[in-house]
Gaussian input, Z-matrix of N, CA and C with variables (Angstrom, degrees):
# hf/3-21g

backbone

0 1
 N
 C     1     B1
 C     2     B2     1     A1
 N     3     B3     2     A2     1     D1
 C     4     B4     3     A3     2     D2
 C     5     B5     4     A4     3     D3
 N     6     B6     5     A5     4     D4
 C     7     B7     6     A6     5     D5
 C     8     B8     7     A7     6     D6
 N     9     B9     8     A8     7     D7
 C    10    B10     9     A9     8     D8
 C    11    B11    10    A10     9     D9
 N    12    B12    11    A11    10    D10
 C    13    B13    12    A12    11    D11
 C    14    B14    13    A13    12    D12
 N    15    B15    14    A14    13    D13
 C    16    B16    15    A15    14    D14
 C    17    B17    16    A16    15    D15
 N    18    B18    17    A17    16    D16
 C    19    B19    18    A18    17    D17
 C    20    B20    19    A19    18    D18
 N    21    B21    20    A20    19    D19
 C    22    B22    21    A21    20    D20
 C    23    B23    22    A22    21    D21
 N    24    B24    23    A23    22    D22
 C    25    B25    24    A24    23    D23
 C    26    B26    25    A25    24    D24
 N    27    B27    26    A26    25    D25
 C    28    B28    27    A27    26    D26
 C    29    B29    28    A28    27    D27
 N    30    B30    29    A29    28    D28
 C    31    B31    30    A30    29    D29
 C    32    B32    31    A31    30    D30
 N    33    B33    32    A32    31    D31
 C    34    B34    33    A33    32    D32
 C    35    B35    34    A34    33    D33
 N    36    B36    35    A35    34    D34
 C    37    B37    36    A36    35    D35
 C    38    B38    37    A37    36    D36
 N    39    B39    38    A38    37    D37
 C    40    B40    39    A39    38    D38
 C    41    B41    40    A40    39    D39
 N    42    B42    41    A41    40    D40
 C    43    B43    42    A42    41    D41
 C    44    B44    43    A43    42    D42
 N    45    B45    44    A44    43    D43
 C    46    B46    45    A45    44    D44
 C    47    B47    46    A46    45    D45
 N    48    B48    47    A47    46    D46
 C    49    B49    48    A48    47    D47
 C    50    B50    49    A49    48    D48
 N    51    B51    50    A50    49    D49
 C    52    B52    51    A51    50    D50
 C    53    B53    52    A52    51    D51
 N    54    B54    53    A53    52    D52
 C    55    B55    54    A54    53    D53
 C    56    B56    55    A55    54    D54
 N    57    B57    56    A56    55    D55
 C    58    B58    57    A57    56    D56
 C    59    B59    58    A58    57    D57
 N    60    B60    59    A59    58    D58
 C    61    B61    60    A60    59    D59
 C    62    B62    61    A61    60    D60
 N    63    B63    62    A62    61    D61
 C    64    B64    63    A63    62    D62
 C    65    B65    64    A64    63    D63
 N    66    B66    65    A65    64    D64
 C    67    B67    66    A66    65    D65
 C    68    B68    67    A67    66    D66
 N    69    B69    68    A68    67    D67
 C    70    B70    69    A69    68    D68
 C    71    B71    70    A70    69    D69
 N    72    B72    71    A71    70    D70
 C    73    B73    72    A72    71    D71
 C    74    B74    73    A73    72    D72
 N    75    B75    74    A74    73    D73
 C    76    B76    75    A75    74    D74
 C    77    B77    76    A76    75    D75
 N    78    B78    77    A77    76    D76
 C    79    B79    78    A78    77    D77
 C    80    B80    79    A79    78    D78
 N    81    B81    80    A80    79    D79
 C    82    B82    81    A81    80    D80
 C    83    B83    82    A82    81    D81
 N    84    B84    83    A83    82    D82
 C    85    B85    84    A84    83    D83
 C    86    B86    85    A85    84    D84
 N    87    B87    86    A86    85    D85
 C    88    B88    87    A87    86    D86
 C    89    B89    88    A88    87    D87
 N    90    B90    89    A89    88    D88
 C    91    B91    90    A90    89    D89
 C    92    B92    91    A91    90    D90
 N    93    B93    92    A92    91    D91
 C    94    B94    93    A93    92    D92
 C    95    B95    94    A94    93    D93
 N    96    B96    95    A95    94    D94
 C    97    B97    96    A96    95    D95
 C    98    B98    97    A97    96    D96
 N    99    B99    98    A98    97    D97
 C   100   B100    99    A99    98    D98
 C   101   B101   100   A100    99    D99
 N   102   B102   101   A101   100   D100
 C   103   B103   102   A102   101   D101
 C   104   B104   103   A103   102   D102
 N   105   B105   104   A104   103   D103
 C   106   B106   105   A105   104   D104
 C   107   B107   106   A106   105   D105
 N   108   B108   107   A107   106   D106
 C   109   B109   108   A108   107   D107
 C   110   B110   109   A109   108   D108
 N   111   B111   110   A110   109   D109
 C   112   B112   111   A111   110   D110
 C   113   B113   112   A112   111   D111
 N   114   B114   113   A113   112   D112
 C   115   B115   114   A114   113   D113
 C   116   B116   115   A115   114   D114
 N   117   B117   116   A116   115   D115
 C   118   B118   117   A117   116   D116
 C   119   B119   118   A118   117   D117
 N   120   B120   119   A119   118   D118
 C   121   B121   120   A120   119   D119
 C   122   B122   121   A121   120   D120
 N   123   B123   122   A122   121   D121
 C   124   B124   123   A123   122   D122
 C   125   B125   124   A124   123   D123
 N   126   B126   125   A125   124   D124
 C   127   B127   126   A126   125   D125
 C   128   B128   127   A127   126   D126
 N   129   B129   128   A128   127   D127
 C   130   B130   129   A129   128   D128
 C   131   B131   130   A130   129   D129
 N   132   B132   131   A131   130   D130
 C   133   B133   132   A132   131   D131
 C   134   B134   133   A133   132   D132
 N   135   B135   134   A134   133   D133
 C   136   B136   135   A135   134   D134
 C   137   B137   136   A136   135   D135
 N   138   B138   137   A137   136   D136
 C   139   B139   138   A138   137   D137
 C   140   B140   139   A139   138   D138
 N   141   B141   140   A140   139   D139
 C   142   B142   141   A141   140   D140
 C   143   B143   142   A142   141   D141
 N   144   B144   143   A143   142   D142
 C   145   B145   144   A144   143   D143
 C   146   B146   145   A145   144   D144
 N   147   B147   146   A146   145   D145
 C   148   B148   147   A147   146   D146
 C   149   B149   148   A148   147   D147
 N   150   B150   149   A149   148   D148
 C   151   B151   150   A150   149   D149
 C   152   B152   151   A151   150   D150
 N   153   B153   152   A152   151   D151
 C   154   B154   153   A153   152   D152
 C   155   B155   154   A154   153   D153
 N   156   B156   155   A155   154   D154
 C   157   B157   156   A156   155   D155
 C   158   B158   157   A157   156   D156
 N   159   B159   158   A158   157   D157
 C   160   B160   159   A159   158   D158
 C   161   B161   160   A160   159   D159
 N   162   B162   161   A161   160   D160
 C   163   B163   162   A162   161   D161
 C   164   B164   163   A163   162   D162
 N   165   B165   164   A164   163   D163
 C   166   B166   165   A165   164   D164
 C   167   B167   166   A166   165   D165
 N   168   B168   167   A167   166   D166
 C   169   B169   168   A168   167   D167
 C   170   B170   169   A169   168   D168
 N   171   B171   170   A170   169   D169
 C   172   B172   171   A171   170   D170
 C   173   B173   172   A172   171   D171
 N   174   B174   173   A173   172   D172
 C   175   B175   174   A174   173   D173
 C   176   B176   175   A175   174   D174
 N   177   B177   176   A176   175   D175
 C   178   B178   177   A177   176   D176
 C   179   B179   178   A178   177   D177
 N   180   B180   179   A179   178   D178
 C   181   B181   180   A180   179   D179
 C   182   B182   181   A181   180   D180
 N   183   B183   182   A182   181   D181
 C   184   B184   183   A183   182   D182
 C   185   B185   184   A184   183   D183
 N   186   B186   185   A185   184   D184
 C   187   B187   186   A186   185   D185
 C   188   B188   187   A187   186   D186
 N   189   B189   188   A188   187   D187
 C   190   B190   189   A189   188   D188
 C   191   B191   190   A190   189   D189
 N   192   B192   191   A191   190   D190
 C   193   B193   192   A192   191   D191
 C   194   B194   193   A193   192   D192
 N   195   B195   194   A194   193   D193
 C   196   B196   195   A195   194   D194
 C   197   B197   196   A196   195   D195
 N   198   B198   197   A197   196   D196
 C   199   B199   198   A198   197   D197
 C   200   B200   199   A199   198   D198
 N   201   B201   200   A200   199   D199
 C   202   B202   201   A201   200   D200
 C   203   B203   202   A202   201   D201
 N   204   B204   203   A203   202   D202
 C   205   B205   204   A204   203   D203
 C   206   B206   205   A205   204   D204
 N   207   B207   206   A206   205   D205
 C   208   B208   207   A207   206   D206
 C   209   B209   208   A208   207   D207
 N   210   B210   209   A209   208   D208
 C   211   B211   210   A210   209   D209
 C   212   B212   211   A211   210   D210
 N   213   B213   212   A212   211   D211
 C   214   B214   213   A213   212   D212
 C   215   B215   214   A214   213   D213
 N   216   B216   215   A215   214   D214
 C   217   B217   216   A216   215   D215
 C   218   B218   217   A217   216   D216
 N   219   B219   218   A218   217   D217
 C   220   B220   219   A219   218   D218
 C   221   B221   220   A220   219   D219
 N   222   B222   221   A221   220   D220
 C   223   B223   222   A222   221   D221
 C   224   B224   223   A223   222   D222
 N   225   B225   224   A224   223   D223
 C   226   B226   225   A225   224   D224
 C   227   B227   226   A226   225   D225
 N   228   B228   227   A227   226   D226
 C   229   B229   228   A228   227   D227
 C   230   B230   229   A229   228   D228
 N   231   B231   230   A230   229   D229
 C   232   B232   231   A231   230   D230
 C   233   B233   232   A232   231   D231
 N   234   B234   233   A233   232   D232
 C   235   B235   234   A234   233   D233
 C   236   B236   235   A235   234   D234
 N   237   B237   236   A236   235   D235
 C   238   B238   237   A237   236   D236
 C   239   B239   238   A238   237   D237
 N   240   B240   239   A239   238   D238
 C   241   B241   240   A240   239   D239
 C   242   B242   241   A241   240   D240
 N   243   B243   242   A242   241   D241
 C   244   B244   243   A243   242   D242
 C   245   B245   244   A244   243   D243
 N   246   B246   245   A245   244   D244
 C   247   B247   246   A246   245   D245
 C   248   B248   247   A247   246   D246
 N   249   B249   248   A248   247   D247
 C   250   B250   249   A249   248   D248
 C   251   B251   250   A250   249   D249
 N   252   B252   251   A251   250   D250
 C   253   B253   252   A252   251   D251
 C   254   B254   253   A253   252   D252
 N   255   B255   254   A254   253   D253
 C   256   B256   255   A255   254   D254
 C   257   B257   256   A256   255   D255
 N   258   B258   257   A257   256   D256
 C   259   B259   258   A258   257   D257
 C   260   B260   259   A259   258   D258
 N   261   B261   260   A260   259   D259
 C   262   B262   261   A261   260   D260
 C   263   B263   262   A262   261   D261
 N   264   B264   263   A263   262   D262
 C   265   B265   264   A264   263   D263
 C   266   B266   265   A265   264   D264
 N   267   B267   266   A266   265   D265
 C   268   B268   267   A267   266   D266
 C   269   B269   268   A268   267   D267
 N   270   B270   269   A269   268   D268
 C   271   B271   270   A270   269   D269
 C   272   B272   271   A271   270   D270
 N   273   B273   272   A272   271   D271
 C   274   B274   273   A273   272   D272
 C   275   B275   274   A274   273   D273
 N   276   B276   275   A275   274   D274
 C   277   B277   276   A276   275   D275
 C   278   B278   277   A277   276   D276
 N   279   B279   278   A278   277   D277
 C   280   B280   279   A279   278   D278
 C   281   B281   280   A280   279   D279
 N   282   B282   281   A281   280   D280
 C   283   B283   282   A282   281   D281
 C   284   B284   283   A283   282   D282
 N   285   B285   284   A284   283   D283
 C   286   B286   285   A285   284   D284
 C   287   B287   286   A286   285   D285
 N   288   B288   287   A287   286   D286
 C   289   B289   288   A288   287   D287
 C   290   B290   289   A289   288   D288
 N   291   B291   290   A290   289   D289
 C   292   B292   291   A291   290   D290
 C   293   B293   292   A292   291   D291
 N   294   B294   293   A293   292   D292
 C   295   B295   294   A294   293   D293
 C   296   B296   295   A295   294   D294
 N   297   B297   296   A296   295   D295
 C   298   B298   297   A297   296   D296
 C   299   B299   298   A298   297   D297

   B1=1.4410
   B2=1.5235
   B3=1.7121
   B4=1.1431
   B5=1.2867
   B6=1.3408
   B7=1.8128
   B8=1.5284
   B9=1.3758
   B10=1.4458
   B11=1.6640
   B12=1.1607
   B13=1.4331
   B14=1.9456
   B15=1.4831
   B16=0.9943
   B17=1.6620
   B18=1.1574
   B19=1.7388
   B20=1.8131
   B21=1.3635
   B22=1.5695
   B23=1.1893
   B24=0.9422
   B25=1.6239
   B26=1.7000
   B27=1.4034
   B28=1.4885
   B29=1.5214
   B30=1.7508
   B31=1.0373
   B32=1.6952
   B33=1.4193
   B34=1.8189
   B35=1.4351
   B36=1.2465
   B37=1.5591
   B38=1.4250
   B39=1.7826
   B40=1.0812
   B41=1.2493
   B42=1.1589
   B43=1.3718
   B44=1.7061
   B45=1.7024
   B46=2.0071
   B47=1.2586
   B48=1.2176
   B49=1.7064
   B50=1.1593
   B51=1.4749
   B52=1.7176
   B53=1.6294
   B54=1.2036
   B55=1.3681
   B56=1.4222
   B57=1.4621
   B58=1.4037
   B59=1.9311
   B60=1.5997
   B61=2.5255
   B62=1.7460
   B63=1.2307
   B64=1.6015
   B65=1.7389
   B66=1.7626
   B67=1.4693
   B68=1.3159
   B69=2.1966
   B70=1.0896
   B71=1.5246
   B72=1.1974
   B73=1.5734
   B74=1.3843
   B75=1.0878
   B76=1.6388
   B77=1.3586
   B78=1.8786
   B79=1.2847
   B80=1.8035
   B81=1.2129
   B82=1.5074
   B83=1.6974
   B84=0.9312
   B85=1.3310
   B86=1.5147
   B87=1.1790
   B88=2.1972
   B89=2.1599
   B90=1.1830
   B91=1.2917
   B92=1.6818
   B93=1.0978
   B94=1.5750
   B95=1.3953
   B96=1.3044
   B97=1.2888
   B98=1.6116
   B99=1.5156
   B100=1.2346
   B101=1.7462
   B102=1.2735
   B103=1.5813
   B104=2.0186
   B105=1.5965
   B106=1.5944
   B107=1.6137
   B108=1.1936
   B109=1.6674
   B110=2.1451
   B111=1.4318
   B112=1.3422
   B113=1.3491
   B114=1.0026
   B115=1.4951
   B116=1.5536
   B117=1.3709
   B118=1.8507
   B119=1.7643
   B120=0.9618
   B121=1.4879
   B122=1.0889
   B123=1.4968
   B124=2.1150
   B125=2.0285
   B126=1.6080
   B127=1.3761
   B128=1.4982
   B129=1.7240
   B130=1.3671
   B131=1.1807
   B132=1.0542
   B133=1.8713
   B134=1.2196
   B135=1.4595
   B136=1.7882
   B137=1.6476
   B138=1.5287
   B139=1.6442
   B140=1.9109
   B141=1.3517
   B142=1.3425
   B143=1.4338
   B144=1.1828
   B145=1.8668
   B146=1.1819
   B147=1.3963
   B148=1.8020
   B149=1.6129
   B150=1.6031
   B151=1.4075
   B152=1.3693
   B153=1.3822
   B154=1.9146
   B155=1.6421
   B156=1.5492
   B157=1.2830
   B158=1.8698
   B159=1.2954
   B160=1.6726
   B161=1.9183
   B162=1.5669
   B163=1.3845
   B164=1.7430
   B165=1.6099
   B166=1.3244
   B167=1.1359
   B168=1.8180
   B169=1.3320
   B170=1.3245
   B171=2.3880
   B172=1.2231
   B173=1.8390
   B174=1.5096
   B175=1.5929
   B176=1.1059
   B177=1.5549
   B178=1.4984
   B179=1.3047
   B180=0.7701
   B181=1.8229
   B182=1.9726
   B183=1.6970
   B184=0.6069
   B185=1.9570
   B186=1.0464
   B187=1.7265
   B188=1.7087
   B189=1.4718
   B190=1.5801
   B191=1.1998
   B192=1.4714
   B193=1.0549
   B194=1.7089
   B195=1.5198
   B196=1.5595
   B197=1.4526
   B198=1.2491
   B199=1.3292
   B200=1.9165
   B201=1.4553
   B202=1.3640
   B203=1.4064
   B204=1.6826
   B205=1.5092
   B206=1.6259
   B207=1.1546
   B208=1.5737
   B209=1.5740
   B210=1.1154
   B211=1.6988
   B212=0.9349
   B213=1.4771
   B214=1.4118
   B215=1.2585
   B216=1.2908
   B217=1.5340
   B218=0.8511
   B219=1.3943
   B220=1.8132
   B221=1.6804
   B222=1.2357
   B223=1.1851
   B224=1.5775
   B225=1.9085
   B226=1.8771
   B227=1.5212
   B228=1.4401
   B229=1.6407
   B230=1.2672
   B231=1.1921
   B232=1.3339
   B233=1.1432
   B234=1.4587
   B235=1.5646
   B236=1.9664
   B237=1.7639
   B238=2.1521
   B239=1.3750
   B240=1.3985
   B241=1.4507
   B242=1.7654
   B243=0.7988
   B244=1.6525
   B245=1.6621
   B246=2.0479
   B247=1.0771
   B248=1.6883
   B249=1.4436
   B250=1.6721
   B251=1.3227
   B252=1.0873
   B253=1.7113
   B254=1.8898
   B255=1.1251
   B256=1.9439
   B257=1.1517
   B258=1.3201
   B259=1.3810
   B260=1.7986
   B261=1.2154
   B262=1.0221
   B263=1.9556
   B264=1.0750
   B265=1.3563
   B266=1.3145
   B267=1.5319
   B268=1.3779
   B269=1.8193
   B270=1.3147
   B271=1.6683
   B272=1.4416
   B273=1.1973
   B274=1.2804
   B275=1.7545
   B276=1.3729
   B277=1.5357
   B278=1.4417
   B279=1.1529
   B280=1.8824
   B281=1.7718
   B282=1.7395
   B283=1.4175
   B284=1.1338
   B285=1.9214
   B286=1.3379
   B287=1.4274
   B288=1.1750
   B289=1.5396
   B290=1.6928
   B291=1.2355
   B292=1.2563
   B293=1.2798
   B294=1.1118
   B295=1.1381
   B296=2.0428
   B297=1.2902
   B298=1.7960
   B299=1.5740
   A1=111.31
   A2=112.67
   A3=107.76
   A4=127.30
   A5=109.50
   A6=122.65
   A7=111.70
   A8=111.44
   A9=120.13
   A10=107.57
   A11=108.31
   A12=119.64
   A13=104.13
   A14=122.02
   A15=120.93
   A16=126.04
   A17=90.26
   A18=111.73
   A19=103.50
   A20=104.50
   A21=111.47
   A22=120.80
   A23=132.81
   A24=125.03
   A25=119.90
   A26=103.14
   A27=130.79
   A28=92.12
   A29=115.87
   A30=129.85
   A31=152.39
   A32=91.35
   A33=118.77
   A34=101.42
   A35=120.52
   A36=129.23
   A37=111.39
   A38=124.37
   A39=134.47
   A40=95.95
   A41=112.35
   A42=124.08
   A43=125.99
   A44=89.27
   A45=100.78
   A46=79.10
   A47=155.49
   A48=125.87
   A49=122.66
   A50=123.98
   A51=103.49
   A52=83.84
   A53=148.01
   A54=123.26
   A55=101.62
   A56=122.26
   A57=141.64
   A58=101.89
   A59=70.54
   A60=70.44
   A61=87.71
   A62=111.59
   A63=114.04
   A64=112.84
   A65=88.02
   A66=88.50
   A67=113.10
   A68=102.48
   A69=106.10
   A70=100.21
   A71=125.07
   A72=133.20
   A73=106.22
   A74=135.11
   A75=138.33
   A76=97.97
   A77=136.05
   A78=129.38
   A79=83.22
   A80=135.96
   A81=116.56
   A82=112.19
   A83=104.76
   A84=67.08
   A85=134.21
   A86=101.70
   A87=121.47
   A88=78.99
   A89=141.44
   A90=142.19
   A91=99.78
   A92=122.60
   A93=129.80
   A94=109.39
   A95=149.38
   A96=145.47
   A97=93.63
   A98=109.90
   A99=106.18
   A100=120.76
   A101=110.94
   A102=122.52
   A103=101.97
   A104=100.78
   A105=101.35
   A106=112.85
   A107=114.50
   A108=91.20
   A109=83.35
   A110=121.39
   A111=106.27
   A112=119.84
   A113=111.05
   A114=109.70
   A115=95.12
   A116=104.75
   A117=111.95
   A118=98.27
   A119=135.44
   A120=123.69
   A121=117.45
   A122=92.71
   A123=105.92
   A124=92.37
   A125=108.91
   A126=89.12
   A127=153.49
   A128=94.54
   A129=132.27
   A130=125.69
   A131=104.68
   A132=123.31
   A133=99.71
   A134=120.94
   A135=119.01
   A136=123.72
   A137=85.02
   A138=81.77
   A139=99.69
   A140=114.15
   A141=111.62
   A142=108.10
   A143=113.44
   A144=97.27
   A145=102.68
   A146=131.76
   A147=113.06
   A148=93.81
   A149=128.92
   A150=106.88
   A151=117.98
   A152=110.29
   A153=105.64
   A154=100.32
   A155=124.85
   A156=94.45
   A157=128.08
   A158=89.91
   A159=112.71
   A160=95.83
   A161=116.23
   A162=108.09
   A163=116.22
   A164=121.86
   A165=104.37
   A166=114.64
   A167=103.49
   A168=111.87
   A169=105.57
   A170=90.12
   A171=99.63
   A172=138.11
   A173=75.13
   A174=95.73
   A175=121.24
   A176=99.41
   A177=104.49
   A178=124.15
   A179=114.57
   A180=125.69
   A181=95.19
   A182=117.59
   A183=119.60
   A184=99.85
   A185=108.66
   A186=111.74
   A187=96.10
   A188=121.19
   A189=117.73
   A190=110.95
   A191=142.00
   A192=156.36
   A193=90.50
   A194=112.13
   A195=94.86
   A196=126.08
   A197=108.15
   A198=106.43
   A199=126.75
   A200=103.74
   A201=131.17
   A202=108.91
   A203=125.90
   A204=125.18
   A205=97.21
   A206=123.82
   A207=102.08
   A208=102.72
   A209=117.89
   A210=109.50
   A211=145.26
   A212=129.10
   A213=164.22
   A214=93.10
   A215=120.81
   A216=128.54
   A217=123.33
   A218=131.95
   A219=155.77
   A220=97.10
   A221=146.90
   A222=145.76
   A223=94.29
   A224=97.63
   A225=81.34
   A226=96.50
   A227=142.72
   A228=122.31
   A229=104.14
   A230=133.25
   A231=133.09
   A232=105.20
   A233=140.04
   A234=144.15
   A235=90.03
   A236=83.97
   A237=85.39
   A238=121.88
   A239=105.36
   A240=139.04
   A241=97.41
   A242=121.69
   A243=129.36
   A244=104.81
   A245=105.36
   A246=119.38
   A247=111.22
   A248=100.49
   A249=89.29
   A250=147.72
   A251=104.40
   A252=127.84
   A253=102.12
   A254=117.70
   A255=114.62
   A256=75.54
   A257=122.54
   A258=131.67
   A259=102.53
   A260=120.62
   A261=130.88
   A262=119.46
   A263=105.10
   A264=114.09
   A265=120.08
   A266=114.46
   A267=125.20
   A268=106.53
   A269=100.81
   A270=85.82
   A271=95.59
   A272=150.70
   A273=142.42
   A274=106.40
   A275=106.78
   A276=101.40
   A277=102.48
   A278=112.51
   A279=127.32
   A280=86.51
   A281=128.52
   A282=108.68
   A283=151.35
   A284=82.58
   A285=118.21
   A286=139.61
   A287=126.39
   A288=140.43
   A289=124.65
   A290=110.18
   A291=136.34
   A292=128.91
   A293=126.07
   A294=122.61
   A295=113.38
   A296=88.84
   A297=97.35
   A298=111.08
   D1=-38.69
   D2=176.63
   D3=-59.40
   D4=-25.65
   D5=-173.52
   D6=-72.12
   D7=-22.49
   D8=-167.79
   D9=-96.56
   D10=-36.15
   D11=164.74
   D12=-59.79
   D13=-38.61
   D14=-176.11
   D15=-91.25
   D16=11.00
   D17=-166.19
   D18=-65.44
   D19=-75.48
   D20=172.93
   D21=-64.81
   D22=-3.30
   D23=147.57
   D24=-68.89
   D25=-43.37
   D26=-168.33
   D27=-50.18
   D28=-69.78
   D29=152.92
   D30=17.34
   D31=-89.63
   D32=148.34
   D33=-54.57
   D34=-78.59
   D35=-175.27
   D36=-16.83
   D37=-44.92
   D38=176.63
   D39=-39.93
   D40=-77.13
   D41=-142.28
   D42=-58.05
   D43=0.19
   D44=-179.11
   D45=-114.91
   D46=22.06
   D47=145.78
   D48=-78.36
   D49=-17.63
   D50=-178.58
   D51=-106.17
   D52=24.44
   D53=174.02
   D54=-128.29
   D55=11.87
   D56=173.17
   D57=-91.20
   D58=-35.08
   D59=-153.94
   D60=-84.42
   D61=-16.10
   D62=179.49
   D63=-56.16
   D64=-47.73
   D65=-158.03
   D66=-79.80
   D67=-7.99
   D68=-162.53
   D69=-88.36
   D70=-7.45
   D71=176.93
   D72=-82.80
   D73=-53.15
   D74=-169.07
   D75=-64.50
   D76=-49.58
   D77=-151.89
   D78=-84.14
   D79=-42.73
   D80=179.85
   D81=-66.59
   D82=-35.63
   D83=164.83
   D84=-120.88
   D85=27.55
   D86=162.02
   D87=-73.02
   D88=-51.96
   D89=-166.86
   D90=-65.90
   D91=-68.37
   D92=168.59
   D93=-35.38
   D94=-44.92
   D95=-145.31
   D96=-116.05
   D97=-52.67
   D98=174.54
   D99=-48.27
   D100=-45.25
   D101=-164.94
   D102=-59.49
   D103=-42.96
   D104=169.26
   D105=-77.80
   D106=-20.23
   D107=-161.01
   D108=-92.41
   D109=-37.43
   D110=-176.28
   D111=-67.20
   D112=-11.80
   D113=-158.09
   D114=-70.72
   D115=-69.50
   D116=168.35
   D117=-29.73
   D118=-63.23
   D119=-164.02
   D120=-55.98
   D121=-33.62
   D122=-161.92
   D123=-76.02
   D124=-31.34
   D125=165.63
   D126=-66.77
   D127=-23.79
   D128=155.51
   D129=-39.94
   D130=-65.10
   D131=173.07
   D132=-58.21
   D133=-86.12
   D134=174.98
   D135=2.74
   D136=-62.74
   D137=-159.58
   D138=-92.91
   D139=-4.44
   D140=165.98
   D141=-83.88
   D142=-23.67
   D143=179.82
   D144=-92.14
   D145=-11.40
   D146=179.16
   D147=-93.28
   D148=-18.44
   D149=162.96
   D150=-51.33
   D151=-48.40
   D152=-170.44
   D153=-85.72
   D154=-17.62
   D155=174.70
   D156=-96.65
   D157=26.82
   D158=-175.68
   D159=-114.59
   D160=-35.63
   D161=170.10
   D162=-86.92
   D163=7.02
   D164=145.82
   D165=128.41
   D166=4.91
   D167=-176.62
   D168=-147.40
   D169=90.65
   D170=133.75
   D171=53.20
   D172=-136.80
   D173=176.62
   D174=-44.76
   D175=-52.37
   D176=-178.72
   D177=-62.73
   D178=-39.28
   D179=-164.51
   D180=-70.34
   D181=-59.16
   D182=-154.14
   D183=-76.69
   D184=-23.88
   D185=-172.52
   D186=-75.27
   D187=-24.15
   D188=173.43
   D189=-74.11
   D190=-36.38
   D191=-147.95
   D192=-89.79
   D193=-64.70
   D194=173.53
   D195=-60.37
   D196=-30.10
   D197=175.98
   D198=-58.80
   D199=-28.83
   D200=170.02
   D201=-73.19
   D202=-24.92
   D203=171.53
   D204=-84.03
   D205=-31.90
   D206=-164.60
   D207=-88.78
   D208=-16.93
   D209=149.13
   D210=-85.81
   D211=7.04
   D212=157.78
   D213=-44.98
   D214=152.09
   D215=160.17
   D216=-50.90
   D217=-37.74
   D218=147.39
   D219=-24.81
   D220=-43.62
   D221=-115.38
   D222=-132.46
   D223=-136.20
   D224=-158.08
   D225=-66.74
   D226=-25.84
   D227=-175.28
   D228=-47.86
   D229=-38.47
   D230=-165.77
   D231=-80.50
   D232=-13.07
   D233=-165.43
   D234=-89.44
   D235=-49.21
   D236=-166.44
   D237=-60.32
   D238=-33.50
   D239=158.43
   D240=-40.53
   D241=-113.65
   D242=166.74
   D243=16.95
   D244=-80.96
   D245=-164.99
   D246=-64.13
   D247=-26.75
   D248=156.55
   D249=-62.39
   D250=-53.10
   D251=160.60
   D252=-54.00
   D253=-7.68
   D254=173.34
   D255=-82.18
   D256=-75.94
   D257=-140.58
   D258=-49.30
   D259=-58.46
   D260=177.66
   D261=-54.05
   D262=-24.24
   D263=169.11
   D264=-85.61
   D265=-29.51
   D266=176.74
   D267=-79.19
   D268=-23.20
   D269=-179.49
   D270=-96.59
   D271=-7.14
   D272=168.32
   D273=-65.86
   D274=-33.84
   D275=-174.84
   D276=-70.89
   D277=-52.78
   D278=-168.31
   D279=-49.34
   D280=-66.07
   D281=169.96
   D282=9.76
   D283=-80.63
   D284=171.94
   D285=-75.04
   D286=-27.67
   D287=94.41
   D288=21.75
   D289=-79.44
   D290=165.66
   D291=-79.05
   D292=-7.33
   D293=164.16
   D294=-105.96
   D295=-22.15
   D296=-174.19
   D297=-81.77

């Protein structure tokens, strides 16, 4: 009885596994492509904000320098990275779910 009560949920449930494992493929690798193409930038920035923050300005130097960490691989790749691996955990549950 319980299975039949659990049927139409089971159902719907289908229907977020291939648009779960989708999103979970595109955000790894928007993280993969990102991690090479920022990394070069995040070096860019670096050594341009300790130029201006060694010539005397502050703010500036130091507001580039963060800006060069949040594109760092450390930074948002590492955020998309994250939200993939949800994604990927969330369609393992929906699975599991569905298969139990």
């Amino acid at each position: 009885m319980k299975t039949l009560l659990k049927l139409p949920f089971k159902i719907v449930a289908l229907a977020f596994v291939p648009a779960l494992f989708l999103l979970s493929v595109i955000m790894k690798f928007f993280s993969w492509v990102a991690s090479g193409i920022f990394a070069f930038l995040s070096l860019l920035f670096a050594v341009g904000g300790a130029v201006i923050l060694f010539q005397g300005n502050a703010y500036g130097g130091i507001g580039i320098i963060v800006i060069a960490f949040l594109i760092s691989p450390f930074g948002i790749p590492l955020f998309a990275e994250a939200i993939g691996e949800m994604f990927d955990g969330l369609n393992g549950s929906i699975i599991g779910f569905i298969a139990g």
